[in-house]
Structures are given as C-alpha cells and as structure tokens.
N, C-alpha and C positions, 0 to 999 in steps of 0.2 A: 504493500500500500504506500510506503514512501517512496516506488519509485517515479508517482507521478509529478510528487512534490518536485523532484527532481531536476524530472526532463520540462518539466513548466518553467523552472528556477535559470535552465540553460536557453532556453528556447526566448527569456525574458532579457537576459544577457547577450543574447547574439544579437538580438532585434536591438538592443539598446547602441553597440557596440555597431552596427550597419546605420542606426540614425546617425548617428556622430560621425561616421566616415562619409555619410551623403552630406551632413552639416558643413564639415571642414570643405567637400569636393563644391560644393554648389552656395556655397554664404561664406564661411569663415576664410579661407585661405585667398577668394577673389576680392574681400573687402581689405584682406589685410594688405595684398598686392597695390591694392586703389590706392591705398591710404600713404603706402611710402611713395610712390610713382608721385600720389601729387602734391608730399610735404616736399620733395626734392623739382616741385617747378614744372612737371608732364603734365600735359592735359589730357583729357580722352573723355569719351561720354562715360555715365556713372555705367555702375555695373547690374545688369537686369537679371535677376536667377533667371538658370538652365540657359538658354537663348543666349543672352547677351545681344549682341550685334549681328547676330545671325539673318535675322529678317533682312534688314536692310542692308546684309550683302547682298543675299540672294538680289533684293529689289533692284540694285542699283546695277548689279550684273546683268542680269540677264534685262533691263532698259538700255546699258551699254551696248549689247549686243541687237537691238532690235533694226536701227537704219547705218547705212555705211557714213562716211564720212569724205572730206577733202582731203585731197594732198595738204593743202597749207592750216589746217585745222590740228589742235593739240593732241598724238595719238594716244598722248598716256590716261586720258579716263575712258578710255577703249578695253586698254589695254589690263587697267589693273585701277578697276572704278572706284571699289571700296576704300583701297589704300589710298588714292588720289584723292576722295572726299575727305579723309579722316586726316591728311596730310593740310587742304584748304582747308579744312573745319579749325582745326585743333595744333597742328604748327608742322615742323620739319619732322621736332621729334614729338613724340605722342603715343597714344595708347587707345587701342579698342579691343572686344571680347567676342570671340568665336565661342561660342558656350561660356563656359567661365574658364576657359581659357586667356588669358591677356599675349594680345599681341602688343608688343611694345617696339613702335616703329623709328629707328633712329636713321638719321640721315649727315651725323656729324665725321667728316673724313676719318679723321685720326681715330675714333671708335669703332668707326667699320674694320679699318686695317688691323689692328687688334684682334678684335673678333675673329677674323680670318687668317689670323696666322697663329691663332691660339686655338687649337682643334680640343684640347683637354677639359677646360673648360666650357667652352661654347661648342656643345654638341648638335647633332643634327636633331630633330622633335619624332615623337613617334605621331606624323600629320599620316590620316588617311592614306592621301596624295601617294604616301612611301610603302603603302600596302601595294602599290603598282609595282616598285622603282624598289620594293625589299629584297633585292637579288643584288651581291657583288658588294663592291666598294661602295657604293651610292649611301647606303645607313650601316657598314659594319663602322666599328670604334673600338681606340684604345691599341690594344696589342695584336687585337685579329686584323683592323683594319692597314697597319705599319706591314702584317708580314705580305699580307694579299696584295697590299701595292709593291711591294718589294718583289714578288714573284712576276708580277703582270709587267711590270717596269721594260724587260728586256724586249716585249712587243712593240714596242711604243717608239723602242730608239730612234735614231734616225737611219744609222745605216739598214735598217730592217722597213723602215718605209717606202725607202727608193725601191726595193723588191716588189712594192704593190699597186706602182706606174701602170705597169700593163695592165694588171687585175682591173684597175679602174677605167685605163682604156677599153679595156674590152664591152664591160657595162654601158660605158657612157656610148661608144656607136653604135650598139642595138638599140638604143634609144631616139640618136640621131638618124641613123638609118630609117627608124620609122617615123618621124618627121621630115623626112625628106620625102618618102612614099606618100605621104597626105599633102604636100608642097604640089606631088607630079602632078597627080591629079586634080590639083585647082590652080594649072598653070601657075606654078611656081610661088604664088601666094597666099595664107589662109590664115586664119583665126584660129586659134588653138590654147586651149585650158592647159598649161605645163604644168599643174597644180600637182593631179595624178601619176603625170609622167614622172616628176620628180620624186614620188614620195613611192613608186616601182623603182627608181632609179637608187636610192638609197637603199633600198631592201638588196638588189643585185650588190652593190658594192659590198653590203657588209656578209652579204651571203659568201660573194666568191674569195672576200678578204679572211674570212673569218675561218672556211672551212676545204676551199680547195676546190679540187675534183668533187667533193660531195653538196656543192652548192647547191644544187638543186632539191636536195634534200635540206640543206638550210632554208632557201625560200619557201619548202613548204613550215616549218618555221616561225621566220617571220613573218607570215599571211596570221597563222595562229593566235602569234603573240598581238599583231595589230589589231585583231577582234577582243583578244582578251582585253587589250586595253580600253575601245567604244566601251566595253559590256562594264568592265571596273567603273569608268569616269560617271560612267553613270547611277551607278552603285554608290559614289560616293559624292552625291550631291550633297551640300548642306539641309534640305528637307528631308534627307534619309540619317541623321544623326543620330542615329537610335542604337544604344550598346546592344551588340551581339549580331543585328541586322544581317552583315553578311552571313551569319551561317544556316538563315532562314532556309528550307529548301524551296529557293525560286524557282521558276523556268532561269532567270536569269543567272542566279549561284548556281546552279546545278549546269550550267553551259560552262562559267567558266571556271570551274573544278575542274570540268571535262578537258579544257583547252590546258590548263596548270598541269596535267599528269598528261594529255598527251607530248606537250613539250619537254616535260620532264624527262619521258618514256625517249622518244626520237632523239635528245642531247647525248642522253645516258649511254642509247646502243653505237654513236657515234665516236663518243671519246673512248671508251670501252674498244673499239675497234681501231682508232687509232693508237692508243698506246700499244694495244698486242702489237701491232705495226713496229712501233718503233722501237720496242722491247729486243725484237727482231734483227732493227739495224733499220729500218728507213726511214727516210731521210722526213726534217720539219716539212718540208713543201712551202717553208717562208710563209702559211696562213698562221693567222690567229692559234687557232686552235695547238698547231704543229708545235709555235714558237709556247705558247701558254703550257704544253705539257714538258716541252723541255726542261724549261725555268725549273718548272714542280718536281721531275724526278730529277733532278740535280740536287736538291735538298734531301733525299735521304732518308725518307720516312717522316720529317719536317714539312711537306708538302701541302697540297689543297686533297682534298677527297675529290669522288668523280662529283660527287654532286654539286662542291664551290667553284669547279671549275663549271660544269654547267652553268652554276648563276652567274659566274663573269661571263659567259658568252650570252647568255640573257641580257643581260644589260647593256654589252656591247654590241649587241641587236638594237636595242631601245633607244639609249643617249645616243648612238650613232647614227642611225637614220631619223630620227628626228632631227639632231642637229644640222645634220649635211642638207636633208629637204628644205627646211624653213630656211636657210642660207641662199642655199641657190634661190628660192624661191623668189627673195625679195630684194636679191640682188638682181636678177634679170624685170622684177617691176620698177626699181629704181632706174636702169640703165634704160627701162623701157620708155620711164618719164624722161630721163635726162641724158638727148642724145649723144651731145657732146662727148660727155665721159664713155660713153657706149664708144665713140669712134677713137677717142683717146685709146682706151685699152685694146682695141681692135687690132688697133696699128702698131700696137706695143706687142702685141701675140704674133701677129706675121709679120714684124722684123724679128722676132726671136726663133718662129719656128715654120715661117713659108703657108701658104695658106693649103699645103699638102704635109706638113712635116707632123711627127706625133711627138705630141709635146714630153719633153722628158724631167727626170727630178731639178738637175744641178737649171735650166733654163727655167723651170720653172722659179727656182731661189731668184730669180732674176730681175721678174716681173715686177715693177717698182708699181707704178699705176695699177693694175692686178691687186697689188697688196692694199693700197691707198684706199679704194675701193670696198673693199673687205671686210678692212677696217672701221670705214666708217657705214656699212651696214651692221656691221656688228655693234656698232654704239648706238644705231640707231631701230634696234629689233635683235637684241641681244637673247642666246639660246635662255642664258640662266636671268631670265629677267629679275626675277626675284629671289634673294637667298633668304633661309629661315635658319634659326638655331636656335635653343635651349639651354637654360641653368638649370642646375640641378642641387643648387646651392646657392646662398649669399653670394654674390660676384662682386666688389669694388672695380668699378670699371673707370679707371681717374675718378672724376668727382663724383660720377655717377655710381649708388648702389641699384642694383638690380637683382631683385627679390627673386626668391628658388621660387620656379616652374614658371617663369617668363618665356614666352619665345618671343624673340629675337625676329624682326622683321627689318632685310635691307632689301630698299626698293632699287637694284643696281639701273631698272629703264630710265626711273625719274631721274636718278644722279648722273645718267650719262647724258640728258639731256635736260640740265638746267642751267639755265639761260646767266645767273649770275657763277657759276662755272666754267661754262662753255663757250659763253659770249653773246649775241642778240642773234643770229645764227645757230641757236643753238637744235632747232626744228627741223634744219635745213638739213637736206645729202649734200656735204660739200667735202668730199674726199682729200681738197688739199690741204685742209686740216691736219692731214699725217703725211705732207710732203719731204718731212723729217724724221719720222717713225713715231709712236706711239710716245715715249719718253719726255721727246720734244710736245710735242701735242697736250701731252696732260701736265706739262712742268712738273716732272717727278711726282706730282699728287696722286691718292690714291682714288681717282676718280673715274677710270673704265680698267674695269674686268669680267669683261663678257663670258668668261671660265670660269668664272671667281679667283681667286687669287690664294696663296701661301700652300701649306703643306696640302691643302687640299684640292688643288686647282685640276681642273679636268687632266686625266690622265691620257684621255684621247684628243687633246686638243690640237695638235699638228698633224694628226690625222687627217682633221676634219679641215684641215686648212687646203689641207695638199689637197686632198678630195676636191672641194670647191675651186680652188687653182685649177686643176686640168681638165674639169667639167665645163669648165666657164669659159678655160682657151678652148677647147675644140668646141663650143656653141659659137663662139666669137668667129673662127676661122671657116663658117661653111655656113651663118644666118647674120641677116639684120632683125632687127625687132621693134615693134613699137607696142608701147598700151594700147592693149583696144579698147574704142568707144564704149562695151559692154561693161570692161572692167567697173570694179566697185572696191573700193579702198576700203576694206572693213579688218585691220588689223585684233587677234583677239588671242588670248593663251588660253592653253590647256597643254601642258608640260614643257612648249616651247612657244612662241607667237608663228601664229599661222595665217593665211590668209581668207576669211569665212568663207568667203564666195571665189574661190579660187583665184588664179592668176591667168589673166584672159590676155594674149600678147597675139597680135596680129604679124608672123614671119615671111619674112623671103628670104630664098636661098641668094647667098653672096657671090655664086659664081653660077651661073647658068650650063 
C-alpha cells in the first residue's frame, strides 16, 4: 500500500523538476539574457514567451519574397528581411528572439574578427538549418573537427587542383555543347534560363571531381541529396517549430529517411570498393574520394571511419554545388547587365587562351579582370551570407559581455555592402574596386569574407574559385550574352543567395 504513496511522490517530482526546466527554457534564462544585453546598451524588441520574433520573421520573409525588384534598388531586405529590419529598427548591433532563443546581431569589425578566428569559444549553434548541412566539417568541433580538417586538407592543395582542369573541362562542354545545339536551331540566337543549366553543371563537377570513373553513380547522388534538401527546407520552416516534429511519420519524413539511407547505402558501397582498390595498389585517380582515402589510411588506425568519410563527401556534394551554381549564376546576370566588363574579361580570356585554346591552371592564375570580377560578385551575393555562432558560457568579448546560449549573428551581405565602409558605390558591381587585390580594396579591415575567414574558413574555397574561372572562360570564348527583357531581379537565400525566378540571358554564339 505504500507503494502508491511512492510512485505519486516521484511522478510529483518529475512534473515539478520539467516545470522548472520549461520555466528556465521559455521565461527565466531569455529575461535574464534581455536584461544584460540591455544594461550593457543593445536594443532589441522585449522578449515574447515561446514565439518571440518568430511571427514576424516569417511575415517579413516570405513579403520579401513576394514581387522582384531593380537593379538599383537595396538587395539586402531581399535578401535577409528580418535581420535588415531589426538592424533599421534597433541599430548595427542588437538583439531579436527566434523562440527564446536570442539572436544577438553584431556588426562591429574588430568583434566579428575575433569571433572568427576564435572557433573554441564561439561555436557553430545547433540551428535546424544544420540538420541539412550535419555531415563533415560544416558542425563537427573541438578535436574531431582539427583532425577531419587535417585529413581532408591534402584535397584541397593546390598542386592537386591543377589535376581537376580537365574534370571541369569536361562538364562545362557538355553543357556548352548543348547551348550551342539550342543556338543552331534559332539561328544562332535564343533566350535561355542558365538557372538549371548551372545548378546540373555543378552536380557534374563535383560528381566527376569527387569520385572519378564512378560519377555517374555520384550524380545519381546528388539528384538525391538535392530532393533531400527541397523536402528538409521545408520541414524546417519557422511554423513547423515544434520539438520532435521531424520524427513524425510524414509522407514527407518518411521520403527523406528514405533519401538519408539510400545515400548513405550508395556512398558506403563506393568507398568500400575503392579502398579494396587501393589496398591492392591503385592508384588515387586524383578525385576527391581517391585523395580523401589516402590522407585517412596514412594515419594508421587514426583515420575517419567509412561512414565520416561518406559525410565529407556529402557535404562536398552540398557546399560545393551550391557555391559554384549561385556564383556562376550571378556573375553571368551581372556581366549580362554590364556589358563593358562582359567585353573587358572576354578579351582578357582570348588573349590568354585563343578563342579555341582550353583554358588551363597556371593561365588561369593569370586572369586579372576574371578575378576583379569575382570578387566583387562575391561581395556583392556572397555564398556565406550570413555567419551564426554560439556561447556556451559567459564570453567577455572586449567591453562586451555576452551571456551563455547567445547566438551570434554576423550579417557578412550587409557588411560587404555598407555604404559608410565601402563608399557611396557601395550597391554598385564595380569590379575595379579590387584592381589591386582584395587587401588593397578592404585596407587591411576585416570587412569581406565571402568564406568566412580564420581557422574556419571554407576549406573548398579555391576550388570553387578555379571552378568559376574556367566555367566563365570557356562561356566567354564561344557566347555573348545579355539580360533578357523576361529576367526578374529577385535575389533570395536559402543556404546560399539564389536567383527566385531564374537567370533568363538572351545568347549568341561568338563565332558563327
């Protein structure tokens, strides 16, 4: 008979002990955050149980995205509404609440730099967003994430990039090739969406870079992974914030589980069959894959399992064809608006390499204008527009305290284009901005890092460079291009800035 007293006595304890952890997650812990943020000078709106500011992202989001816009119109409450209002609202630096989460949005140089070259403290957050992007370097930390870069490192060099010239040639004129076939047929000139083109053309690259002879088997792949991702981003709306939601069984979770274990499955039987390979004696084959398992059985029992190698090649799937897409993309709508530069670089490509030649690495280093270029679409529709991080502690950040379970919000689009940084031009595509290199352009300030910058700075970033470089010359040596009348300026993120309504450029072939 007393064992009911008991189990009543535990069951009034636990209930007591889960109030108080809802009290601390949803009242106590976001007032106490409120309350140093704005003894120390932050503004932000007060803080609303559950919700917070969640409404009125969504609102202001998806109003952002309803009509396109101008060229000479501001693209950053396009781009990243929320943050831009709470930035006008409330100041440079500030504070608003994704649930009772605090975003606290800094914009002051020298604390950004900080931040990003101090990985130990200012962590990556466990955001939704990273339930896509939870494969590889992207969210490991500490001592997993020093060895995985340490291992992946030797892909990346340089003398191993110049090996993946051809790979990339190859892609890029199966592509051209078949814009030229759509050319014959309307007498040499037509309208054409690149939108698509490009974001197949990225897939091929990183298919044939990644895994060789078996690319084909990689693209089926990354077809997979690009559904898994529609199916996530949408799973992970702010009106679906609901703890546990993913593991509902949807039609929509139950798809991409299905897509998570058949990628899983098809990586697994690949690297699996390439190490027997080379266990054997053959050779890397200079892909991804080849050079990535080398590294790992050089260590010794010290290595990745089959399965983290899978997840770096997952990711090297993801951050790489997104980055390379959205690049080319709006570098050819940029060139489309502004002919000049379009004939600049043109002429810069066939003196380096004939308008028959295939462009190669060391010419490619060459290309001054090419770079100019580049550069300043990447200041101007940067892949990592936005960086996020987390305390997980008391931080003193110079004068600033910044209370445990902050995240950290740097708006790197607004800072690469603000106007008392950058100058009254600061909206404008004007490439000669880095007619002295990056250095020169930003006077040593920590003010563009379209990679992010310090220990953590994209690991595939000259990849992605070289990529664009010899995509861009062989488009340049065989089309002209202009914006079509159709086009619609609707710049908008979702893991990188995309174009909503595609990239509509009306071509003619350059030599009949």
């Amino acid at each position: 008979m007393e064992v009911k007293p008991l189990i009543f006595g535990v069951l009034i304890v636990i209930i007591v002990v889960l109030i108080w952890k809802a009290m601390k997650l949803l009242w106590l812990n976001p007032k106490r955050i409120e309350r140093c943020l704005r003894k120390q000078g932050i503004k932000g709106n007060p803080y609303k149980p559950f919700l917070g500011d969640i409404k009125e992202l969504v609102k202001l989001t998806k109003k952002s995205m309803l009509t396109p816009i101008n060229f000479s119109d501001d693209p950053i409450p396009r781009i990243v509404a929320f943050v831009h209002h709470t930035i006008q609202t409330h100041g440079k630096n500030s504070f608003a609440w994704v649930g009772p989460v605090p975003w606290l949005i800094l914009s002051d140089l020298e604390k950004i730099k900080e931040i990003l070259t101090n990985h130990e403290d200012f962590r990556k957050p466990d955001q939704p967003i990273n339930k896509i992007l939870n494969v590889g370097l992207f969210t490991k930390e500490g001592d997993v994430w020093a060895k995985h870069r340490a291992i992946i490192n030797p892909a990346f060099r340089m003398d191993k990039l110049k090996n993946v010239c051809h790979t990339i040639y190859e892609s890029c004129s199966e592509m051209l090739s078949s814009w030229e076939e759509i050319l014959t047929s309307k007498d040499g000139s037509s309208e054409i969406d690149v939108w698509p083109f490009l974001e197949n053309l990225s897939g091929d690259f990183i298919s044939r870079s990644a895994f060789g002879n078996s690319y084909q088997q990689g693209k089926i792949i990354f077809d997979l992974q690009r559904e898994y991702v529609d199916l996530a981003l949408l799973s992970l709306q702010a009106t679906n914030y609901i703890p546990g939601w993913r593991y509902i069984p949807t039609k929509r979770n139950r798809r991409v589980n299905e897509i998570v274990r058949e990628i899983r499955e098809t990586l697994t039987r690949m690297i699996e069959t390439r190490k027997a390979e080379m266990e054997e004696g053959a050779s890397t084959k200079d892909d991804l894959l080849g050079i990535l398992l080398e590294s790992n059985m050089s260590e010794k029992g010290r290595g990745l399992t089959t399965y983290e190698v899978a997840q770096e090649c997952q990711l090297f799937y993801l951050a790489g064809s997104e980055t390379t897409s959205s690049l080319l993309a709006w570098t050819l709508i940029l060139l489309g608006k502004h002919p000049i530069w379009q004939d600049r670089a043109r002429a810069e490509v066939l003196q380096e390499f004939g308008k028959d030649g295939r462009p190669n690495f060391d010419g490619l280093n060459r290309l001054k204008t090419v770079t100019m270029i580049l550069n300043e679409v990447l200041r101007l529709y940067p892949p990592a527009y936005m960086l996020m991080r987390k305390v997980y502690q008391d931080i003193q950040l110079r004068e600033l305290l910044i209370p445990e379970g902050t995240e950290i919000i740097l708006p790197i689009c607004v800072l690469q284009q603000d106007s008392s940084i950058w100058g009254e031009d600061s909206k404008d595509f004007n490439p000669q901005r880095f007619a002295e290199g990056v250095l020169e352009a930003t006077k040593g300030q920590p003010i563009y890092f379209p990679f992010s910058m310090g220990p953590r700075i994209c690991i595939g970033k000259n990849f992605a460079l070289l990529e664009a470089k010899l995509a861009l010359s062989m488009i340049l040596q065989r089309f002209t291009f202009e914006l079509s009348p159709t086009y619609a300026h609707a710049p908008y993120a979702i893991m990188t800035i995309k174009p909503q309504h595609g990239a509509n450029l009306v071509l003619s072939k350059l030599y009949s």
